[in-house]
VOMIVEX-398784 format. One record per atom (N, C-alpha, C): residue in one letter; chain; x, y, z. Coordinates in steps of 0.05 Angstrom, whole numbers. Layout:
residues N
<loro><type>a</type><mol>A</mol><px>X</px><py>Y</py><pz>Z</pz></loro>
...
This chain:
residues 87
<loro><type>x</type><mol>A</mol><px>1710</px><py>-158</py><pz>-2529</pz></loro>
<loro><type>x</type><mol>A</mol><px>1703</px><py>-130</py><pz>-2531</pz></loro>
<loro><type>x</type><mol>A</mol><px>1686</px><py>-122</py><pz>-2507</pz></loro>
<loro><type>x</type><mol>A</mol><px>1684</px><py>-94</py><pz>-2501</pz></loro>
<loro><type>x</type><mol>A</mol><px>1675</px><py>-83</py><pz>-2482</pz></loro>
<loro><type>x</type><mol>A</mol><px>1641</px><py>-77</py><pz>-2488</pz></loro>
<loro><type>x</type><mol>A</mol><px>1625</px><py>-80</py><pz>-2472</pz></loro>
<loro><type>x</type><mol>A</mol><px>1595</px><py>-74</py><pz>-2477</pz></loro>
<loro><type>x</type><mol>A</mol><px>1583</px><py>-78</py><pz>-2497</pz></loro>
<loro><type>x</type><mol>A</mol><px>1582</px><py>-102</py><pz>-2506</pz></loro>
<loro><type>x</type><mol>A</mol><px>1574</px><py>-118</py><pz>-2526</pz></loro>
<loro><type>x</type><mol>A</mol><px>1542</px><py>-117</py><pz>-2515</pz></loro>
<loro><type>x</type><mol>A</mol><px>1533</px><py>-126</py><pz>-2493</pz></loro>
<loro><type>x</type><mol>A</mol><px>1498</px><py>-116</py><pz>-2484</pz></loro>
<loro><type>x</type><mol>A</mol><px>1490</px><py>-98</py><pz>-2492</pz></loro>
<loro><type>x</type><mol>A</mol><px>1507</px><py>-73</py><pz>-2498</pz></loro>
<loro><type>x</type><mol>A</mol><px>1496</px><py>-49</py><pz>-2495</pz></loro>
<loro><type>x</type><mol>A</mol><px>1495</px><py>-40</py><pz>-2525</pz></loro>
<loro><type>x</type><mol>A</mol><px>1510</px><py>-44</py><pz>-2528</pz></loro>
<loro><type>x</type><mol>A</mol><px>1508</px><py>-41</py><pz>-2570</pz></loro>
<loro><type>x</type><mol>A</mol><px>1491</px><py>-63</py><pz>-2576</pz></loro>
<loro><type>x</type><mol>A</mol><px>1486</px><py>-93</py><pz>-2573</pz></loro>
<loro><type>x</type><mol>A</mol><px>1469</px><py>-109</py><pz>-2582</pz></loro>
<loro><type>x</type><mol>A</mol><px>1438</px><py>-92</py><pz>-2573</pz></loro>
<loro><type>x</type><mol>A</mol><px>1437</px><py>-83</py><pz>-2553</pz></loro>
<loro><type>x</type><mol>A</mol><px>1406</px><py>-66</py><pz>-2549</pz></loro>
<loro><type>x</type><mol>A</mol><px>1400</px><py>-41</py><pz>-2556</pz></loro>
<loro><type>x</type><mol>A</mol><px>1422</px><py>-33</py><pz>-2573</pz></loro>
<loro><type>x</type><mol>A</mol><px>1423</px><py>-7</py><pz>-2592</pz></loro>
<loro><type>x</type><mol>A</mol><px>1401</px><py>-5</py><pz>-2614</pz></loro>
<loro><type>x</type><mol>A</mol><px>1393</px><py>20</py><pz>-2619</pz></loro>
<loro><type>x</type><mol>A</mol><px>1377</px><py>16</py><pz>-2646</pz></loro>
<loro><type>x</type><mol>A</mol><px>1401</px><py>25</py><pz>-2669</pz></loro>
<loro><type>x</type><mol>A</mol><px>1394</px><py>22</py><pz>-2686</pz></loro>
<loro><type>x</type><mol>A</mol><px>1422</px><py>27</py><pz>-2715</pz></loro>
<loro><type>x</type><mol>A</mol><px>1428</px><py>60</py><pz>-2724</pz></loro>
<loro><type>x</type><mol>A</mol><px>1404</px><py>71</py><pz>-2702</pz></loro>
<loro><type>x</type><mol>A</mol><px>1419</px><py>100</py><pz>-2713</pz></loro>
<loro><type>x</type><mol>A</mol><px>1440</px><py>109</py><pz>-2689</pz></loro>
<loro><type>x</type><mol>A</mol><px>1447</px><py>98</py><pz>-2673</pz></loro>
<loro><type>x</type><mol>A</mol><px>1454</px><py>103</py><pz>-2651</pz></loro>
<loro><type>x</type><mol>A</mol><px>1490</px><py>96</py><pz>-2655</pz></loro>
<loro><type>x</type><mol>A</mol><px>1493</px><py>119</py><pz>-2654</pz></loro>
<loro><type>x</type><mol>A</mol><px>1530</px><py>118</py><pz>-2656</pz></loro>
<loro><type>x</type><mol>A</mol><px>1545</px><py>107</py><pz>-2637</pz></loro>
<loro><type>x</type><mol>A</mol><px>1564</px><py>94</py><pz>-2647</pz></loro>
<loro><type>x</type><mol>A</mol><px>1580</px><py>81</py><pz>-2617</pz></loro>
<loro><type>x</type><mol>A</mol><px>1611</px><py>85</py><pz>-2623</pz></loro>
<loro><type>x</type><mol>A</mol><px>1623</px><py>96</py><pz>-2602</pz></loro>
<loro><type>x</type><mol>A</mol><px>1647</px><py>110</py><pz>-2601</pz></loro>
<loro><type>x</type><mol>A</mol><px>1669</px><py>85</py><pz>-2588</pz></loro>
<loro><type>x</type><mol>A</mol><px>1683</px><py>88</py><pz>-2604</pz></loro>
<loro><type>x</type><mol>A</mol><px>1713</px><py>68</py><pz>-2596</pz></loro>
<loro><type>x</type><mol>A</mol><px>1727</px><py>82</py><pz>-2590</pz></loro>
<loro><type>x</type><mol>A</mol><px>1738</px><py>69</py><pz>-2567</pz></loro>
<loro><type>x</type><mol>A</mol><px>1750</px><py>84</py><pz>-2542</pz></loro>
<loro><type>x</type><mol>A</mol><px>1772</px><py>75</py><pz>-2533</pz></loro>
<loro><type>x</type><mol>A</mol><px>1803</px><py>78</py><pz>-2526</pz></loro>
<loro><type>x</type><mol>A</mol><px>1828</px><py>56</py><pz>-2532</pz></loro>
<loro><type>x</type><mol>A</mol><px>1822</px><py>55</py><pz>-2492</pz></loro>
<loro><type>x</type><mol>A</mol><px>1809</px><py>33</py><pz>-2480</pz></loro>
<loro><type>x</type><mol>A</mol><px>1809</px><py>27</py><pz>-2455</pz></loro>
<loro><type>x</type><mol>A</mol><px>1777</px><py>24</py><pz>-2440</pz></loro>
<loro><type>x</type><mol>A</mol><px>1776</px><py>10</py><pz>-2420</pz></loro>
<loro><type>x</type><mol>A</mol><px>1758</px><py>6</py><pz>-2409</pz></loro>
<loro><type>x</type><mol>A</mol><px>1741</px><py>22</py><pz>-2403</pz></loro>
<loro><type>x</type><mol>A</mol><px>1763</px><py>37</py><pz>-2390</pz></loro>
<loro><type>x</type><mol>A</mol><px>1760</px><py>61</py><pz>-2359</pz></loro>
<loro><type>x</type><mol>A</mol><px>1744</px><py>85</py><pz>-2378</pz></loro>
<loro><type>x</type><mol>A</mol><px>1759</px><py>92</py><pz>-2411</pz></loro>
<loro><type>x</type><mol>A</mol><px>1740</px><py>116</py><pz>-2421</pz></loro>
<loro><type>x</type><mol>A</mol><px>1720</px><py>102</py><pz>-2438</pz></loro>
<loro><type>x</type><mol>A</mol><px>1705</px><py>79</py><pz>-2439</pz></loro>
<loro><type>x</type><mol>A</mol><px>1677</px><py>70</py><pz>-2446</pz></loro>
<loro><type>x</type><mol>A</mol><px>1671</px><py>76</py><pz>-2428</pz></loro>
<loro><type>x</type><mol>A</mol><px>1673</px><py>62</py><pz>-2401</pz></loro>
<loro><type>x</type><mol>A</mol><px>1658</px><py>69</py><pz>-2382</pz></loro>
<loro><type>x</type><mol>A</mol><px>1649</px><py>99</py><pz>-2378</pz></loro>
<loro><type>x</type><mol>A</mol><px>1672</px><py>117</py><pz>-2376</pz></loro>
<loro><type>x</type><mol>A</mol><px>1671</px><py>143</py><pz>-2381</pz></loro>
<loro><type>x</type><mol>A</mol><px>1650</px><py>154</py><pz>-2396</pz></loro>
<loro><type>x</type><mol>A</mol><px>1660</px><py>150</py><pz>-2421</pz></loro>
<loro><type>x</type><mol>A</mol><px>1632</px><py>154</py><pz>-2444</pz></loro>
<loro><type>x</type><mol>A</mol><px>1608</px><py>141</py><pz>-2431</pz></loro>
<loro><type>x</type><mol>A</mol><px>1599</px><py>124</py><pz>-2417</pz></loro>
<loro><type>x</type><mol>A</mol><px>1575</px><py>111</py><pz>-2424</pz></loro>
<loro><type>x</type><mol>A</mol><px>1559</px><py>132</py><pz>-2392</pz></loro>
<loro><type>x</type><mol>A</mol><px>1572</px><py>140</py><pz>-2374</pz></loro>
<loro><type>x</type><mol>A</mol><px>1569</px><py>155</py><pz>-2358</pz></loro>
<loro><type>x</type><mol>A</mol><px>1556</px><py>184</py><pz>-2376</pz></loro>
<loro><type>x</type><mol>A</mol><px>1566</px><py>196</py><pz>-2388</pz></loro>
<loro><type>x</type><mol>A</mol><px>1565</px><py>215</py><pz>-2406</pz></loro>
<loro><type>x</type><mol>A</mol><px>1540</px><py>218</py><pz>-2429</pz></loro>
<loro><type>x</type><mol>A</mol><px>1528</px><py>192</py><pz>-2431</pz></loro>
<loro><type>x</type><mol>A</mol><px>1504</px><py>178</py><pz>-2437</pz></loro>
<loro><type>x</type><mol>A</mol><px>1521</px><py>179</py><pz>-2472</pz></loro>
<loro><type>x</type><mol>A</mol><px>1534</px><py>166</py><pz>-2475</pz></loro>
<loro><type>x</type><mol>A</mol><px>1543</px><py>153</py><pz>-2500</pz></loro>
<loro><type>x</type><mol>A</mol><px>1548</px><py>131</py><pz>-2500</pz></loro>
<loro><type>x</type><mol>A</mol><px>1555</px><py>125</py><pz>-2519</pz></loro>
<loro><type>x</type><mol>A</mol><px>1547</px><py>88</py><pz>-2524</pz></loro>
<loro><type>x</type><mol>A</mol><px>1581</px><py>88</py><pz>-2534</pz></loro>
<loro><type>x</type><mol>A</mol><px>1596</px><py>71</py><pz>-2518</pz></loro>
<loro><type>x</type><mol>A</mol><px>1619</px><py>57</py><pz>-2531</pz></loro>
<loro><type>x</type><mol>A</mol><px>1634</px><py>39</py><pz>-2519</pz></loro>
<loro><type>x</type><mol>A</mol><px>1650</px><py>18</py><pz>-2531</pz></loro>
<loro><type>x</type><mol>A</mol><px>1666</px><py>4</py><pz>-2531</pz></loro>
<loro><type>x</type><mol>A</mol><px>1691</px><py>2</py><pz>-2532</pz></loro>
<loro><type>x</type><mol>A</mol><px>1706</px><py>-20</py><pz>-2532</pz></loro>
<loro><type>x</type><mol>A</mol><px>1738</px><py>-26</py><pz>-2535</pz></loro>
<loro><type>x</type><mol>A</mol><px>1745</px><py>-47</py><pz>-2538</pz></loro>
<loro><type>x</type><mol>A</mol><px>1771</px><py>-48</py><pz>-2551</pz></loro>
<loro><type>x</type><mol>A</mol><px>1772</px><py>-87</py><pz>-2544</pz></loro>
<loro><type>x</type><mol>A</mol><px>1793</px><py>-95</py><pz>-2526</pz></loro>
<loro><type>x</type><mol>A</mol><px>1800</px><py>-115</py><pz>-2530</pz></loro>
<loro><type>x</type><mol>A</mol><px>1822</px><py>-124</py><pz>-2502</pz></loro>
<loro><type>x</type><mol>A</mol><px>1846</px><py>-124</py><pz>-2515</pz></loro>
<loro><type>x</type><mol>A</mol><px>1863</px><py>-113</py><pz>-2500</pz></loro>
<loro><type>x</type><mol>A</mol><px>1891</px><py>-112</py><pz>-2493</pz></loro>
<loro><type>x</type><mol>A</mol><px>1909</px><py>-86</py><pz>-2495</pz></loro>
<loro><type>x</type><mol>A</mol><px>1892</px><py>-66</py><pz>-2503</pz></loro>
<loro><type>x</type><mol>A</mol><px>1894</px><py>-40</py><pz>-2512</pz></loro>
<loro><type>x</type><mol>A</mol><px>1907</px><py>-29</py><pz>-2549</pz></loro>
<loro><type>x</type><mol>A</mol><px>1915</px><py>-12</py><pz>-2544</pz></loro>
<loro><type>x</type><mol>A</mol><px>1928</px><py>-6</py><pz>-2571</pz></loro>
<loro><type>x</type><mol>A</mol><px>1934</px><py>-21</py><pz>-2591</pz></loro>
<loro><type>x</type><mol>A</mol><px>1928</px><py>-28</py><pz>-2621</pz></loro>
<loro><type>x</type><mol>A</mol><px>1944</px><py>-43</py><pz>-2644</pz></loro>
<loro><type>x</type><mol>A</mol><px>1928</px><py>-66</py><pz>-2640</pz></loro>
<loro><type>x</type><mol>A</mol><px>1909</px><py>-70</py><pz>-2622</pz></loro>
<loro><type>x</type><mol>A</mol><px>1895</px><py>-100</py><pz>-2618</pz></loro>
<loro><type>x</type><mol>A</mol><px>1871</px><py>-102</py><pz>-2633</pz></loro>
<loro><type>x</type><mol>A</mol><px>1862</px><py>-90</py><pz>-2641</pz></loro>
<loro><type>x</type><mol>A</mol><px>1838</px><py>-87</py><pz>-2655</pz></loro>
<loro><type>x</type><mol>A</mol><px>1836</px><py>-116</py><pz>-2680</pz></loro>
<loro><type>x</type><mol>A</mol><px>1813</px><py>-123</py><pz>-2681</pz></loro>
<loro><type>x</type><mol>A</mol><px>1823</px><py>-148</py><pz>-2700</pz></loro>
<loro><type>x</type><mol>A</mol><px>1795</px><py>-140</py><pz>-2716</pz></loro>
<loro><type>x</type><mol>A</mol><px>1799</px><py>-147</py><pz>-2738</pz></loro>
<loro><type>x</type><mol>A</mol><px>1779</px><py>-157</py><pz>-2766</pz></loro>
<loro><type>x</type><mol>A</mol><px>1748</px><py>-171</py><pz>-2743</pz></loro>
<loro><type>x</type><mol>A</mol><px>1753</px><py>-188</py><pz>-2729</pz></loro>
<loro><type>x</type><mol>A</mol><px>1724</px><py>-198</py><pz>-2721</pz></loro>
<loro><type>x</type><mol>A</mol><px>1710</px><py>-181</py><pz>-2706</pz></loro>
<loro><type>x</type><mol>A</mol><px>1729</px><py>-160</py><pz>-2688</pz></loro>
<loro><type>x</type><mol>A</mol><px>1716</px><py>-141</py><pz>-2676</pz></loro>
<loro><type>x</type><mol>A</mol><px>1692</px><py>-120</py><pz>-2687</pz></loro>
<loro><type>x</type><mol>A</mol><px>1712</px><py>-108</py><pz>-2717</pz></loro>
<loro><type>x</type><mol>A</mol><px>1696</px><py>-94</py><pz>-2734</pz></loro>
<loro><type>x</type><mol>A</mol><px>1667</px><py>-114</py><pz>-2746</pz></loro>
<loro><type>x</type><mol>A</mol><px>1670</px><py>-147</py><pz>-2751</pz></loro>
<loro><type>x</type><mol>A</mol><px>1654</px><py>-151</py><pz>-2761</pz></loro>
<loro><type>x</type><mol>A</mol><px>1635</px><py>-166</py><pz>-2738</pz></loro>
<loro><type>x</type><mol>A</mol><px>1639</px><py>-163</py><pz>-2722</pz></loro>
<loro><type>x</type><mol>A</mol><px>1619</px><py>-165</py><pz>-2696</pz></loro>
<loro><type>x</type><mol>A</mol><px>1603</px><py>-140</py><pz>-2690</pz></loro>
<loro><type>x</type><mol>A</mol><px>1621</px><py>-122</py><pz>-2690</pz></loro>
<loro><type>x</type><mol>A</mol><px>1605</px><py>-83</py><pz>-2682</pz></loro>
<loro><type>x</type><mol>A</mol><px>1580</px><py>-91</py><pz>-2711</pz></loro>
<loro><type>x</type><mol>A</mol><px>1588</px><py>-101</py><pz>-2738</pz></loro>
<loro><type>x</type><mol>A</mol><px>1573</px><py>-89</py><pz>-2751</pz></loro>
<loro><type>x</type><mol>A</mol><px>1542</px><py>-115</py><pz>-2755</pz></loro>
<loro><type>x</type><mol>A</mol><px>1556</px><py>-136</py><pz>-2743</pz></loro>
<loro><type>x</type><mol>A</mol><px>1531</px><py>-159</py><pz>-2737</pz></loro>
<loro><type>x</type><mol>A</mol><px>1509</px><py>-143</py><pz>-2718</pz></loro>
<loro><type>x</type><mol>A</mol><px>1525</px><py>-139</py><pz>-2699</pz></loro>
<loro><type>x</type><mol>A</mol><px>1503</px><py>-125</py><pz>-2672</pz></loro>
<loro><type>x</type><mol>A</mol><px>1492</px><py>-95</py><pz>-2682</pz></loro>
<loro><type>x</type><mol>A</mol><px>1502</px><py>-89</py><pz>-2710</pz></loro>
<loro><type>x</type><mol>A</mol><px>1475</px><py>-75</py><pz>-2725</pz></loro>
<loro><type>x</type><mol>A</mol><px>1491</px><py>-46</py><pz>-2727</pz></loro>
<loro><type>x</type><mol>A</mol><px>1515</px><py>-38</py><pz>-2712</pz></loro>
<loro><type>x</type><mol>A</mol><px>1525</px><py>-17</py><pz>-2714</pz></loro>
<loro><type>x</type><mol>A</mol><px>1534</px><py>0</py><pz>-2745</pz></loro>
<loro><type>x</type><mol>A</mol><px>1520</px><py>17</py><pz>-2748</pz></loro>
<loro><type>x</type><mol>A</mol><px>1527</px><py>34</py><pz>-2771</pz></loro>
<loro><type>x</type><mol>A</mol><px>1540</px><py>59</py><pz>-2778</pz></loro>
<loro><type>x</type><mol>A</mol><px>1536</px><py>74</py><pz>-2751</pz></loro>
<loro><type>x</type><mol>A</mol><px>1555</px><py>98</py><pz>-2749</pz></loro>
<loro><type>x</type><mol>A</mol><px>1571</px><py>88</py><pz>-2723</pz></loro>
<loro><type>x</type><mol>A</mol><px>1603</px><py>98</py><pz>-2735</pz></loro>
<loro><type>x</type><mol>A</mol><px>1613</px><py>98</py><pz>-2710</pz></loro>
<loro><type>x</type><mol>A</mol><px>1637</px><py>125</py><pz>-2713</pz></loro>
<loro><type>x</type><mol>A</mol><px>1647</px><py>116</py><pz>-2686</pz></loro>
<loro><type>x</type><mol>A</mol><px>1671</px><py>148</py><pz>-2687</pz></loro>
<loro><type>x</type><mol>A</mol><px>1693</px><py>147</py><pz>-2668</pz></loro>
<loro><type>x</type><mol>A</mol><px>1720</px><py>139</py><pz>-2688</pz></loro>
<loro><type>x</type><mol>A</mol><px>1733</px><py>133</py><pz>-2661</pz></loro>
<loro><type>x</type><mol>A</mol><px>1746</px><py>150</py><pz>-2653</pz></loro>
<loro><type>x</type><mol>A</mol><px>1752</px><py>151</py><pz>-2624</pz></loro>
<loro><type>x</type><mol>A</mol><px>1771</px><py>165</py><pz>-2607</pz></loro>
<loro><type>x</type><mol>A</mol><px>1794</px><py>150</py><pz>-2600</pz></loro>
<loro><type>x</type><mol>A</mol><px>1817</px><py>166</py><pz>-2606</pz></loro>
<loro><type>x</type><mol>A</mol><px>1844</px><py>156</py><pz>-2609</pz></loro>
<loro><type>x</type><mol>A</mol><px>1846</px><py>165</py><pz>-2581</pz></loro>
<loro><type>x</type><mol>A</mol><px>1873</px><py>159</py><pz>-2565</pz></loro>
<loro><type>x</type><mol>A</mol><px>1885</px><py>167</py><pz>-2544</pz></loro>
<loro><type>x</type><mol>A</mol><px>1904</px><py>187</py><pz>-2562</pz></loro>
<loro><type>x</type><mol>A</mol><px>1921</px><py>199</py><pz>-2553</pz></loro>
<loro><type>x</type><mol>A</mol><px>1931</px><py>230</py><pz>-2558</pz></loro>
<loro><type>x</type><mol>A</mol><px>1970</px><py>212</py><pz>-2552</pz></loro>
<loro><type>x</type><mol>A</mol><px>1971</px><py>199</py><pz>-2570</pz></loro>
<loro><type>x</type><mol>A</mol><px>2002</px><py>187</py><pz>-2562</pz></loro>
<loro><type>x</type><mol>A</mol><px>2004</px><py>176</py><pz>-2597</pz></loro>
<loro><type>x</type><mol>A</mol><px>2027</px><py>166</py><pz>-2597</pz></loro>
<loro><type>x</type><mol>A</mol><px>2038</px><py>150</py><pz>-2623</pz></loro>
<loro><type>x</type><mol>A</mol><px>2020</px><py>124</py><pz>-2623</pz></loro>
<loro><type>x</type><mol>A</mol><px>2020</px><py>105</py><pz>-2609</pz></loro>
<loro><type>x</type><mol>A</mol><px>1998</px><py>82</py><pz>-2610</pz></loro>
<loro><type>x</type><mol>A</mol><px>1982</px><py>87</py><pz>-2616</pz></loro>
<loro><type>x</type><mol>A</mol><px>1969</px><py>101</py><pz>-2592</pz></loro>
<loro><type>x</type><mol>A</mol><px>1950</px><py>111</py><pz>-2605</pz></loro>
<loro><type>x</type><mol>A</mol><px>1930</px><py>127</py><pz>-2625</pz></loro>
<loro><type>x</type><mol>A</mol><px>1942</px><py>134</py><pz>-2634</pz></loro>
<loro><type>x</type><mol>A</mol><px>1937</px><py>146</py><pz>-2665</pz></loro>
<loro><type>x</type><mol>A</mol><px>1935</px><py>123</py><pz>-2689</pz></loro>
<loro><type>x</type><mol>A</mol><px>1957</px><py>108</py><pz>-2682</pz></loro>
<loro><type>x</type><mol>A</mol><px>1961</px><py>89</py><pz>-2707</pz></loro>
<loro><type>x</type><mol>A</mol><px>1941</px><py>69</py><pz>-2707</pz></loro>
<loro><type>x</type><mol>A</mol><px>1929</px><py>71</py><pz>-2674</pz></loro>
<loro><type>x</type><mol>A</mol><px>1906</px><py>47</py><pz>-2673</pz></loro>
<loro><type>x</type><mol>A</mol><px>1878</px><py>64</py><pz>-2686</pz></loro>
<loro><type>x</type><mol>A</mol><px>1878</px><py>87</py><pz>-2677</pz></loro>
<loro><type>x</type><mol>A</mol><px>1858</px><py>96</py><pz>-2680</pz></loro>
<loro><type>x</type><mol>A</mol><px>1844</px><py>97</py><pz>-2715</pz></loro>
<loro><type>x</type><mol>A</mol><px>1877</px><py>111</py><pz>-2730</pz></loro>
<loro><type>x</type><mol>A</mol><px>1872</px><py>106</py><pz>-2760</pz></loro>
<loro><type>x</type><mol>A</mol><px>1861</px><py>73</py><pz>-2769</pz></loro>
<loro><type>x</type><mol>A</mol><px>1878</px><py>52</py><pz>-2746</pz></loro>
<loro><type>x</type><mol>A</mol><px>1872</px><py>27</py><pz>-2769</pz></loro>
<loro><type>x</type><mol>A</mol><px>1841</px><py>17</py><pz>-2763</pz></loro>
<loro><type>x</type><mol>A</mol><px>1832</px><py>29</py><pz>-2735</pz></loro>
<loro><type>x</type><mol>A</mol><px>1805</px><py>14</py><pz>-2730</pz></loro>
<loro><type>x</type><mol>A</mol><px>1793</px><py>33</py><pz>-2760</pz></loro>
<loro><type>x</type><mol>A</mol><px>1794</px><py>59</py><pz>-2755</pz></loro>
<loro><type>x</type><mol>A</mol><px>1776</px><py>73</py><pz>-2777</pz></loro>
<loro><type>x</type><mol>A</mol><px>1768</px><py>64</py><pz>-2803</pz></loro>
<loro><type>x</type><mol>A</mol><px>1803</px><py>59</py><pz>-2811</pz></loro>
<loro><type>x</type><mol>A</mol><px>1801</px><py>33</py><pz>-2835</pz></loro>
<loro><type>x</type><mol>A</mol><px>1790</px><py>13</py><pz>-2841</pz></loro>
<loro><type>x</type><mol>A</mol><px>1781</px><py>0</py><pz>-2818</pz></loro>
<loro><type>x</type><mol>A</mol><px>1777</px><py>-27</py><pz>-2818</pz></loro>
<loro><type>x</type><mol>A</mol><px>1735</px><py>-23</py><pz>-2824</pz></loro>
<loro><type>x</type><mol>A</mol><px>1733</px><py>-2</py><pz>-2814</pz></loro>
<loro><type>x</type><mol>A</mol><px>1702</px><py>-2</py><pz>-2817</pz></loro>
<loro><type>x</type><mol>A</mol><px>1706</px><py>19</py><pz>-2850</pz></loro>
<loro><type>x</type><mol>A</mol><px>1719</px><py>32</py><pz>-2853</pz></loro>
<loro><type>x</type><mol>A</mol><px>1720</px><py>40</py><pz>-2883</pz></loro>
<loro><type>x</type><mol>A</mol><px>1703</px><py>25</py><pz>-2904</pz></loro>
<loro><type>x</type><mol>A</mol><px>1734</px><py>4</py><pz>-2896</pz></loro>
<loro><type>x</type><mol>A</mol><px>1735</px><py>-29</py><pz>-2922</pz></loro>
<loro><type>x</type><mol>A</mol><px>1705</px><py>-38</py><pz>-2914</pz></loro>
<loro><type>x</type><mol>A</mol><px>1699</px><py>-38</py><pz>-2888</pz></loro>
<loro><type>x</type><mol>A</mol><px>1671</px><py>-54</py><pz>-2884</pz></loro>
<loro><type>x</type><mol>A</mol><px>1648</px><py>-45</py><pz>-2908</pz></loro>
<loro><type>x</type><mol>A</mol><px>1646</px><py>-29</py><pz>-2910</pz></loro>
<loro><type>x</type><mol>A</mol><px>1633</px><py>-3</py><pz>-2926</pz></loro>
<loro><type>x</type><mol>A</mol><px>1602</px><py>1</py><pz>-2906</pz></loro>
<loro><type>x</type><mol>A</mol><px>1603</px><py>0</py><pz>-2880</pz></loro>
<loro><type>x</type><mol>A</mol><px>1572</px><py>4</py><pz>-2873</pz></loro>
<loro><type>x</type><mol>A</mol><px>1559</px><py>25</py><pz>-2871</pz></loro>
């Protein structure tokens, strides 16, 4: 995952935005927002990711889908995946 430093030095009210790619964390983090991604793009999202975001203390988050068919479907399942988390 992308900026794991930067969410681990987060305080817990501090929202962090999932982002499908490098290039728009970086983006966001320019923009003075806090977010991440994981590797390989779209549909990759895995169960340890969510329960890593929520180790490193993360409680609100908000994702940003890319504007395509993948992307949407990733965007719904990450959403899901912190749903089920219940944090």
């Amino acid at each position: 995952m992308y900026n794991l430093a930067g969410i681990a030095s987060a305080d817990e009210d501090t929202t962090i935005f999932i982002v499908e790619g490098e290039k728009d964390a970086t983006t966001a983090g320019e923009l003075g927002v806090l977010a991440t991604t994981n590797a390989d793009g779209a549909g990759k999202w895995r169960v340890e990711d969510t329960q890593t975001l929520i180790k490193l203390g993360a409680r609100r988050v908000v994702v940003c889908p890319d504007n395509d068919g993948p992307g949407i479907e990733h965007g719904i399942r990450v959403a899901k995946m912190f749903q089920q988390a219940n944090i």
